[in-house]
C-alpha positions as CSV (number, residue, x, y, z in Angstrom):
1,X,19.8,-17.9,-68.6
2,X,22.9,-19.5,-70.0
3,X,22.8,-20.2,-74.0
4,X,22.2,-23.7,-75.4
5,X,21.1,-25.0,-78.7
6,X,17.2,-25.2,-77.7
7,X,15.7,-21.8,-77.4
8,X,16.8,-18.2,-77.8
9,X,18.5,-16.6,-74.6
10,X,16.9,-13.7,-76.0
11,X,13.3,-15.4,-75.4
12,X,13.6,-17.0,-72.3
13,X,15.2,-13.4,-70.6
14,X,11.6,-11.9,-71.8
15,X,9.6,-14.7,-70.7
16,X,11.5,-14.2,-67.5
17,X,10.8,-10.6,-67.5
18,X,7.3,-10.6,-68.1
19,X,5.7,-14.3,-66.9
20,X,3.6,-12.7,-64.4
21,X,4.8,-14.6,-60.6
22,X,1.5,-15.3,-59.7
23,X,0.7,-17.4,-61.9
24,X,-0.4,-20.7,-61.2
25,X,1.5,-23.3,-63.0
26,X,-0.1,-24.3,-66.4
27,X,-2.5,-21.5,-66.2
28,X,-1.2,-17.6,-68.6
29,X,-1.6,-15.1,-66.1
30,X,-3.8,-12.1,-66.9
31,X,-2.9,-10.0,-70.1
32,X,-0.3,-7.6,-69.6
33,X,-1.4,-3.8,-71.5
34,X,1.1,-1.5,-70.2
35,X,4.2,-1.0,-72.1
36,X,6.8,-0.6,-68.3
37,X,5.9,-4.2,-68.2
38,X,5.4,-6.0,-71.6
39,X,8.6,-7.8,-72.9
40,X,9.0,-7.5,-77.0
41,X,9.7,-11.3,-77.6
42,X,10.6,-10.9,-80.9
43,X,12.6,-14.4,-81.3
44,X,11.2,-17.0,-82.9
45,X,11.1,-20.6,-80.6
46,X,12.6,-23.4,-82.6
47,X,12.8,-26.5,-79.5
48,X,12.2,-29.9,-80.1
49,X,10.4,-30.7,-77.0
50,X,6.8,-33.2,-76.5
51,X,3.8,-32.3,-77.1
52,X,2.2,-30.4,-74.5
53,X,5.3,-29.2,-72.6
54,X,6.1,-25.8,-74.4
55,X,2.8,-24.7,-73.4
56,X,3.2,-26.3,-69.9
57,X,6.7,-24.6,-68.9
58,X,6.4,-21.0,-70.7
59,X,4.9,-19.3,-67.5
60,X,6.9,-21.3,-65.1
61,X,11.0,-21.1,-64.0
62,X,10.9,-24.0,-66.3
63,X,11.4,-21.9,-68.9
64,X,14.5,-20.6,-67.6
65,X,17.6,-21.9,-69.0
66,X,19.0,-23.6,-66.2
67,X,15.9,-25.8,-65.6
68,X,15.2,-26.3,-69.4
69,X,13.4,-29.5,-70.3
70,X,15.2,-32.1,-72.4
71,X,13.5,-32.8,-75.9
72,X,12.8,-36.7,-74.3
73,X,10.9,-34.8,-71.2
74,X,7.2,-35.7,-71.6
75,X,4.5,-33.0,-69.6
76,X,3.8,-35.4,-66.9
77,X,7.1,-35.5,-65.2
78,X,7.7,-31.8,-65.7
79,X,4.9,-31.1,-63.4
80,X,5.3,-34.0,-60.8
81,X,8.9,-32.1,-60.8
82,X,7.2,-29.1,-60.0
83,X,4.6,-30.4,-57.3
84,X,7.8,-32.3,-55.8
85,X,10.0,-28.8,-55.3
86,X,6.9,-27.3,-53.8
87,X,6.7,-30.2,-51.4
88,X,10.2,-29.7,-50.4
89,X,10.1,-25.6,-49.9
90,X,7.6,-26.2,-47.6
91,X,9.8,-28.6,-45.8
92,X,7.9,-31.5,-46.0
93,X,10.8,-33.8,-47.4
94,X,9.8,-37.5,-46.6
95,X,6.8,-36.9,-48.5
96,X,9.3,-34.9,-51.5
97,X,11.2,-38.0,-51.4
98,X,8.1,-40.1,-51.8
99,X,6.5,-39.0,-55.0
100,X,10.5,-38.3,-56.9
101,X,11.1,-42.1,-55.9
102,X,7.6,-42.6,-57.7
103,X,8.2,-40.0,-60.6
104,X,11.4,-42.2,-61.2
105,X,9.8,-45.1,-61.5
106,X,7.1,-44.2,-63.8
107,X,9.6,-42.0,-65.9
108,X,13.0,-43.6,-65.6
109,X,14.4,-41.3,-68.8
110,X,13.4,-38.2,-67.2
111,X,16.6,-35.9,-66.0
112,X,14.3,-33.9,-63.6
113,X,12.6,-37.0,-62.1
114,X,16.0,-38.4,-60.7
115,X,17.3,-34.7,-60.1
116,X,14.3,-34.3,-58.0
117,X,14.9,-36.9,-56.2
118,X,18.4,-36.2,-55.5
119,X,17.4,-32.5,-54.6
120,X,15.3,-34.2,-51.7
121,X,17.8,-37.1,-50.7
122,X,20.1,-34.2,-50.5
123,X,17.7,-32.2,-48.5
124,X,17.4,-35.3,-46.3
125,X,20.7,-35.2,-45.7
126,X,21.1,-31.7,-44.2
127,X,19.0,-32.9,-41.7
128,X,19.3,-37.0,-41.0
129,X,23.3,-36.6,-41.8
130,X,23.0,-40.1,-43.0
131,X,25.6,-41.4,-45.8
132,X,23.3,-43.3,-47.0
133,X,21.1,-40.1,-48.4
134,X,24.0,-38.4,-49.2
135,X,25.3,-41.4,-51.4
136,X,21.5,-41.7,-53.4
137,X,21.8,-37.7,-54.1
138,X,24.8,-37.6,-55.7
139,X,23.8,-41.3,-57.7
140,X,20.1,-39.4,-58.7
141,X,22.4,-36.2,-59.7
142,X,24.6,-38.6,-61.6
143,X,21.8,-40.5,-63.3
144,X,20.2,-36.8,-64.3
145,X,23.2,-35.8,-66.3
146,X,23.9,-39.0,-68.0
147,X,20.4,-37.9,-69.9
148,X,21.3,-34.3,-70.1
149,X,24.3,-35.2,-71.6
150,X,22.6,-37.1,-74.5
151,X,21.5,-33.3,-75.6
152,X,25.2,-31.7,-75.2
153,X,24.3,-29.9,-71.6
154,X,24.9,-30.7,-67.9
155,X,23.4,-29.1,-65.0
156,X,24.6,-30.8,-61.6
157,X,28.3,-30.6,-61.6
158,X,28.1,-29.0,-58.0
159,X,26.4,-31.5,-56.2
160,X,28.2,-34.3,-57.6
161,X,31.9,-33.2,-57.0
162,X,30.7,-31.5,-52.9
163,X,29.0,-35.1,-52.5
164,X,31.8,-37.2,-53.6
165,X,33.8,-35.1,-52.3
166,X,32.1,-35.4,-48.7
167,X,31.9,-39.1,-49.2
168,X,35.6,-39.8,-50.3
169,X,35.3,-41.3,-53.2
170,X,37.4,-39.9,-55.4
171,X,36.7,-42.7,-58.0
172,X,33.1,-41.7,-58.6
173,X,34.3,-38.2,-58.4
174,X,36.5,-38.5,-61.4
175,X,34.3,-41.2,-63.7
176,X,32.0,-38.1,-63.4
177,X,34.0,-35.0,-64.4
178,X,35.6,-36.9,-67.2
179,X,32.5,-36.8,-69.3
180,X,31.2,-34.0,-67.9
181,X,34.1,-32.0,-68.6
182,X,34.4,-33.9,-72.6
183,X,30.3,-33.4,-73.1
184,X,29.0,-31.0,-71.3
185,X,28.5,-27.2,-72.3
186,X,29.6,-25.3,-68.6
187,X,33.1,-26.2,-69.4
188,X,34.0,-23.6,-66.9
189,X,31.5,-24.8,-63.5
190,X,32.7,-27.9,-64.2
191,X,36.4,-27.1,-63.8
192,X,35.7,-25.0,-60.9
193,X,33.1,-27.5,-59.6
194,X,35.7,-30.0,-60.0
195,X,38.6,-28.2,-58.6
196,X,36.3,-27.7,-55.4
197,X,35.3,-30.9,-55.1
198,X,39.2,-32.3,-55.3
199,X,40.1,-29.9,-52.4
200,X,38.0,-31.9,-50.4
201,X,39.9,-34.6,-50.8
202,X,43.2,-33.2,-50.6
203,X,44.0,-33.5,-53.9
204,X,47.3,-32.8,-55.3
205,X,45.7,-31.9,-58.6
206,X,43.0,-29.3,-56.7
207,X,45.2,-26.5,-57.7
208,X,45.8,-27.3,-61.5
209,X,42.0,-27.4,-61.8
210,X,41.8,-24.0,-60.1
211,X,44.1,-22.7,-62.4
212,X,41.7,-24.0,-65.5
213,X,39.1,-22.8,-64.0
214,X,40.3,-19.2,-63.0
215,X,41.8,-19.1,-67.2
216,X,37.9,-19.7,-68.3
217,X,35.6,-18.0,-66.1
218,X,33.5,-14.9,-67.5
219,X,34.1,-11.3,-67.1
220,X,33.6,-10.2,-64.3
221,X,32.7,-13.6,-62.2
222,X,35.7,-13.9,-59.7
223,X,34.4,-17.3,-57.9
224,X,37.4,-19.3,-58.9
225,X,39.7,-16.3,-58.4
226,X,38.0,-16.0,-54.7
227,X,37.7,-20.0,-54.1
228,X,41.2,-20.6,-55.2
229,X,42.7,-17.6,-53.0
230,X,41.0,-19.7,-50.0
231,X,42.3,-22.6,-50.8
232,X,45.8,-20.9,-50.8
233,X,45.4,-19.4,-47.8
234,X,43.9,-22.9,-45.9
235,X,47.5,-24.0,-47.2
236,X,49.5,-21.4,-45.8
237,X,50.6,-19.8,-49.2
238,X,49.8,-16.1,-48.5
239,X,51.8,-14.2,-51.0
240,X,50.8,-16.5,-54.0
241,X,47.5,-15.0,-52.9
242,X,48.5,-11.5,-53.5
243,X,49.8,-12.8,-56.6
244,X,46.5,-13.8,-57.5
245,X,44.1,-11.0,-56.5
246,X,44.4,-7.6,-57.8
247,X,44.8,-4.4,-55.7
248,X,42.1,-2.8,-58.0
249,X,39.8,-5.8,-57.5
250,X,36.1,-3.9,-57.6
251,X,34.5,-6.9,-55.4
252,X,34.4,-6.6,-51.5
253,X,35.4,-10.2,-50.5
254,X,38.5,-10.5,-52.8
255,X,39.7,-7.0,-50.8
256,X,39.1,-9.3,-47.2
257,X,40.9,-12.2,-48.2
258,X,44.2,-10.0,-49.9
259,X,44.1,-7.9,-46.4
260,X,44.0,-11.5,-44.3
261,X,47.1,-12.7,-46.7
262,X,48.7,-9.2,-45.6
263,X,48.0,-9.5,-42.0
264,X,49.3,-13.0,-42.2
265,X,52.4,-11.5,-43.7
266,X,52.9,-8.9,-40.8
267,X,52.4,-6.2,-43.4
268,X,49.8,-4.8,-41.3
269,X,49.0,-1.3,-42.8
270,X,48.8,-2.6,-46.2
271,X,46.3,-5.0,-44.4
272,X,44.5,-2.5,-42.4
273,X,43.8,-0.4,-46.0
274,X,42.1,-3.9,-47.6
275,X,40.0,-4.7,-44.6
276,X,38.4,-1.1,-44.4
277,X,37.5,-1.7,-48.2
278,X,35.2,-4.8,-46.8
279,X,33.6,-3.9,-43.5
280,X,30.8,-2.2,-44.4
281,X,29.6,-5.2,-46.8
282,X,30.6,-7.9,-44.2
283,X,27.3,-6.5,-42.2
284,X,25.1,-8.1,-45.1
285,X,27.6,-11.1,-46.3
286,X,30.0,-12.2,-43.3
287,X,33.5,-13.4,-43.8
288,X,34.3,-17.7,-42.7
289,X,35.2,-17.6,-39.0
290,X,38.2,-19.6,-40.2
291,X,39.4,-16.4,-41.0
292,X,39.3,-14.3,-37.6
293,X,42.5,-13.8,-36.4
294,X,42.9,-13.7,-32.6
295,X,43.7,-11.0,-31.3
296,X,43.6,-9.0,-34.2
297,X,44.0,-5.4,-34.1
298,X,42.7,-4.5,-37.2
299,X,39.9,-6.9,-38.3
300,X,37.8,-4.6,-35.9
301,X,34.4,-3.8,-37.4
302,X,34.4,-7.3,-39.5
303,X,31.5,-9.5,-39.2
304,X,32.1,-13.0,-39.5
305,X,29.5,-16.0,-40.2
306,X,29.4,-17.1,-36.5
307,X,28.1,-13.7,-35.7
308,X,24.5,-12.7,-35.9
309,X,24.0,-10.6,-39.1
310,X,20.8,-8.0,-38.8
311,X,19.8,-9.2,-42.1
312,X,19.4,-12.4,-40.4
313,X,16.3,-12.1,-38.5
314,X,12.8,-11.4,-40.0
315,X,12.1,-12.0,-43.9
316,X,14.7,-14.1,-45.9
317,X,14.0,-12.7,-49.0
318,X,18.1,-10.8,-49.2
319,X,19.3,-14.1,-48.9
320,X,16.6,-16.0,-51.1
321,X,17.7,-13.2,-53.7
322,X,21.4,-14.3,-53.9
323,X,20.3,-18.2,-54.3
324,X,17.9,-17.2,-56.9
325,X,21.3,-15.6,-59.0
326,X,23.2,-17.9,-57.9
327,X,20.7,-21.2,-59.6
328,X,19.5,-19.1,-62.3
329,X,22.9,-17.8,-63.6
330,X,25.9,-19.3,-61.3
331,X,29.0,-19.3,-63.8
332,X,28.0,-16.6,-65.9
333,X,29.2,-12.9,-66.0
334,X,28.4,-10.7,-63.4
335,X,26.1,-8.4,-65.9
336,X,24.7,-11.9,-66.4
337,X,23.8,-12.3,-63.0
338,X,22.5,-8.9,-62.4
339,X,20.1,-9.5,-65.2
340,X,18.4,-12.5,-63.0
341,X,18.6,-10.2,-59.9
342,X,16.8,-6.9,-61.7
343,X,14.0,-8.9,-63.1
344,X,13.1,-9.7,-58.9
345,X,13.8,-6.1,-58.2
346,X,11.5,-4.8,-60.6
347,X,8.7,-6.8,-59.7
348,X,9.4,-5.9,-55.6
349,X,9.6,-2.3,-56.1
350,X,6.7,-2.4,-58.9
351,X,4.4,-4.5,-56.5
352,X,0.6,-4.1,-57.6
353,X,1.2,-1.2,-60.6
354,X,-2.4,-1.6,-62.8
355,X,-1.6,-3.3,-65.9
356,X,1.7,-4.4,-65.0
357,X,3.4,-7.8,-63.6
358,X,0.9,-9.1,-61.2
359,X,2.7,-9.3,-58.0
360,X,0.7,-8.6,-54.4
361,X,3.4,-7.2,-52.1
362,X,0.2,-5.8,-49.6
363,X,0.1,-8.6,-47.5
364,X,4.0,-8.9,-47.6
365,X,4.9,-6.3,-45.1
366,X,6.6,-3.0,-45.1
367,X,10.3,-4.4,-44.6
368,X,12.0,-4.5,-48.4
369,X,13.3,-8.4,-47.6
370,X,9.9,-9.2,-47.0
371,X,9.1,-7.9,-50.4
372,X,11.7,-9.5,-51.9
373,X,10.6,-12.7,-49.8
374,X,7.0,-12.5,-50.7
375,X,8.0,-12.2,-54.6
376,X,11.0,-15.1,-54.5
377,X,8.7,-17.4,-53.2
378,X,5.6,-17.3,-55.5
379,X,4.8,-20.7,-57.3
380,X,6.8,-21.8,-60.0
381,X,8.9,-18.9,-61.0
382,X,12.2,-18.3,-59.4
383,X,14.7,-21.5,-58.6
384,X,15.8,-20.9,-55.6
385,X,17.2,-24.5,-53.8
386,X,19.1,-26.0,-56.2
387,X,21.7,-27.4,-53.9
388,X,24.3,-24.4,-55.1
389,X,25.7,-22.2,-52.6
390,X,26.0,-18.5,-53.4
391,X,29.0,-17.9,-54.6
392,X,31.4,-14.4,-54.2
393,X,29.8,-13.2,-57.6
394,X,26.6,-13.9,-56.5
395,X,26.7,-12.4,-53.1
396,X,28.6,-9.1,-54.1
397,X,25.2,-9.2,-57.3
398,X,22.7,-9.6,-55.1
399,X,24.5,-6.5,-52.9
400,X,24.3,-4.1,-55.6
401,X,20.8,-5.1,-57.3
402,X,19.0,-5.3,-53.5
403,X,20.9,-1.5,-52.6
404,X,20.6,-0.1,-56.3
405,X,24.5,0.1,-56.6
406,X,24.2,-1.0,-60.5
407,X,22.2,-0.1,-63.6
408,X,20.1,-2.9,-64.7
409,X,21.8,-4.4,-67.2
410,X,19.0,-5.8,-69.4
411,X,17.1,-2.9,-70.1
412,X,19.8,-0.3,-69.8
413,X,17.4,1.8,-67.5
414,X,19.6,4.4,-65.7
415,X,17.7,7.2,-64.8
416,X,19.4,10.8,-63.8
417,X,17.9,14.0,-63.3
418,X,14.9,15.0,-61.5
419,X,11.1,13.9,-61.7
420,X,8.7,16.6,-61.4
421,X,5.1,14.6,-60.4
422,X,2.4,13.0,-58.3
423,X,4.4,9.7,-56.6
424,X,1.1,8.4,-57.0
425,X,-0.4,9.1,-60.1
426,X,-1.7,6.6,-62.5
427,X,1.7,6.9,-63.7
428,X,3.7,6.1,-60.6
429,X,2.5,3.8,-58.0
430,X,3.9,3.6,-54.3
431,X,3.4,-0.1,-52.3
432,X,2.1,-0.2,-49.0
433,X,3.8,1.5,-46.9
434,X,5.0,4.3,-49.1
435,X,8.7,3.3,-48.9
436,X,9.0,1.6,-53.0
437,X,7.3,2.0,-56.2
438,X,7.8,2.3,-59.8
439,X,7.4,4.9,-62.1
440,X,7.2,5.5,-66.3
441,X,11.3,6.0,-65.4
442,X,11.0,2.4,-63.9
443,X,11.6,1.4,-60.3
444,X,12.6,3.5,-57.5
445,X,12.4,4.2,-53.7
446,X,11.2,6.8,-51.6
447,X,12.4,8.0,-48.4
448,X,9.5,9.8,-46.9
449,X,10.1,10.9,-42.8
450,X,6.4,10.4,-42.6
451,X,6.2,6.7,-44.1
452,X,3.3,7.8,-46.5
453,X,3.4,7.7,-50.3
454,X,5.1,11.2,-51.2
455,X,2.8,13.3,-53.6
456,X,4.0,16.7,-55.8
457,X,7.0,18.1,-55.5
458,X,10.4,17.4,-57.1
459,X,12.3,14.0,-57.1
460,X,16.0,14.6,-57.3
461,X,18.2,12.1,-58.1
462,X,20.5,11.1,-54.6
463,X,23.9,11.0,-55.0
464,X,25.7,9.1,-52.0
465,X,27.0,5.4,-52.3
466,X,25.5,5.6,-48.4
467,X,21.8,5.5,-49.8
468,X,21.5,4.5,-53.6
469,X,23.8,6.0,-56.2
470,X,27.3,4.0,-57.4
471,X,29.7,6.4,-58.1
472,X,27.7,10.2,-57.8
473,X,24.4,9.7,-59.8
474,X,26.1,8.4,-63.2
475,X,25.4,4.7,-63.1
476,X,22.1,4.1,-61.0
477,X,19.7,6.4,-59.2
478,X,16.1,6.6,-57.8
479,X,14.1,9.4,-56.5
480,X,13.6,11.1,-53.6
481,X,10.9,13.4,-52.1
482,X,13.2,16.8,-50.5
């Protein structure tokens, strides 16, 4: 969803909104008649692309910004890209590796033949740990960006500065990021993405880059804050992180790392008073073991990545959700990310709603992950393993669209009050289960002791950061059976 020169942000966030996610690629899914779920695509599309492919990519993630086609990109590739990501979500990644290698080949000036290829070389590489892989990724990712970069964008600054930076070749590294950094249009990724991949290396300039980066990242988006407050506090330099991070910061994770630079500093109260600001959250996204302190006193309740996490058995669809904001909108404001991560919420909690997005959450199971998981996952709508870890932003997004702790900032829905109606009229629709639906006030939740769908009654709004509501009913609320 990030703005380039090609089509209308405003277009692709309806076509994202509205592109039913069962469709099957190349085919329109069924007409949409009710007005909850029609996007008003007023914009007009003005892209140069081949013949064919605007028609090809509207209903598919394609059309997202991040995955864009160039104006070169014929249909052919396009879908061979498509078949190829399949392949590799189902974890078949020799064969992935297979038809990219053939894809580039046949259509050496496409940028997402070779970045397919280096999505499964890199794939490869999780598992085979060979250099060799590792090495051909970041050359594929190289090769895609030297085409993008003929049309003023670039797309695969992470993977290049994390691989070079694994491989220690700073050389490559830096050949890159130069035009990158003079051509490209993410002139704030790429100092970021750069100033990560330097502190792999040990770098003396990894801190200058921070410093760029932290200057030009959006409102909101604390990655490079959060990233270069670790890298301060790997180098011992704990009250330049305080420096650094604000008291009032409104993100869990930033509240963690000043409370470790407090501990560190033997200013334990101070400490004790940022920690307690992060345990809760660190059940659902775990703080780097690197940071447990032994024999700490007051890290007590935190859960660190070594630990099991409850959201980590069963469905994956809370995780999938963060990588899905992280591909689709890494880098941009946090109201930028929650965009990407309402337009999955919506269709979870408005499941099989007649007339509205077609999305089957019966055979999904009752669990809300698995909702999430069953929607994520559909064919050829949501990017979800592009190589990019989640970021801070990302994670702390995905915690407040998945828990309803933020309006959706798209539509401006923000419902308060009470509903006074039949949880499952032809108006308001429950899933299986009777735990989610959606109403004419859009999505919502029920809590029902009896696990059915709720009918008559009152719906009042709750109020308690505990369950649903932000801060007492004012930014976000569903509905609740008494």
């Amino acid at each position: 969803m990030r703005k380039f020169r090609f089509v209308s942000v405003f277009v692709l966030l309806a076509l994202l909104l509205s592109a039913g996610p069962g469709a099957v690629i190349g085919q329109k899914p069924p007409p949409m008649q009710n007005n909850l779920c029609t996007a008003a695509a007023t914009q007009s599309i003005n892209a140069d692309l081949q013949p064919g492919v605007w028609e090809f990519v509207a209903y598919t993630y394609l059309a997202h910004a991040a995955e864009f086609p160039d104006p070169n990109e014929p249909v052919e590739p396009l879908r061979l890209y498509l078949d190829g990501q399949e392949i590799l979500r189902a974890g078949k990644v020799d064969q992935a590796v297979a038809l990219f290698r053939s894809a580039v080949a046949n259509y050496p000036d496409s940028r997402h033949a070779h970045a397919g290829l280096g999505y499964a070389l890199w794939q490869r590489y999780q598992q085979s740990h060979a250099e060799d892989d590792l090495r051909a990724a970041v050359q594929e990712f190289v090769f895609a960006d030297e085409i993008g970069i003929r049309y003023g964008r670039v797309h695969y600054t992470y993977q290049v500065a994390i691989g070079s930076g694994q491989l220690e070749d700073p050389d490559a590294m830096d050949s890159y990021f130069e035009k990158a950094l003079k051509n490209g249009n993410e002139p704030y990724l790429a100092s970021l993405d750069y100033a990560r991949g330097l502190s792999l290396l040990e770098d003396p300039r990894t801190e200058e880059w921070y410093k760029k980066a932290v200057k030009l990242q959006p409102m909101d988006n604390v990655d490079a804050l959060a990233y270069y407050a670790e890298w301060l506090l790997d180098h011992g330099r704990e009250e330049k992180v305080l420096q650094v991070l604000s008291p009032d910061a409104h993100i869990e994770y930033l509240h963690f790392l000043r409370g470790l630079a407090q501990e560190k500093l033997g200013r334990i109260q101070e400490a004790r008073a940022e920690y307690l600001q992060y345990v809760k959250y660190s059940a659902v996204d775990p703080a780097p073991s690197r940071y447990r302190i032994s024999g700490s006193q007051i890290q007590t309740g935190i859960v660190f990545d070594d630990q099991i996490s409850p959201l980590g058995i069963g469905c994956n669809g809370y995780n999938l959700l963060a990588n899905v904001i992280e591909c689709e909108s890494g880098g941009e404001s946090e109201g930028g990310q929650r965009a990407v991560g309402w337009t999955i919420r919506t269709r979870v909690f408005k499941g099989t709603l007649p007339g509205c997005v077609y999305v089957n959450n019966y055979s999904c199971g009752t669990a809300l992950s698995c909702k999430y998981e069953c929607v994520i996952a559909q064919t050829g709508q949501f990017v979800y393993n592009c190589g990019r870890t989640p970021g801070p932003t990302s994670r702390h997004v995905r915690y407040d669209v998945y828990n309803g702790y933020a309006p959706d900032p798209t539509t401006g829905y923000c419902p308060s009050g009470s509903y006074q109606g039949s949880a499952c009229s032809s108006s308001v629709h429950c899933s299986s289960g009777g735990t989610n639906g959606a109403s004419s006030k859009g999505p919502m939740r029920f809590y029902s002791t009896t696990g059915s769908c709720p009918t008559g009654g009152g719906y009042s709004c709750l109020t308690s950061k505990d369950k649903i509501c932000g801060n007492g009913g004012s930014d976000h609320c569903f509905y609740n059976r008494p």
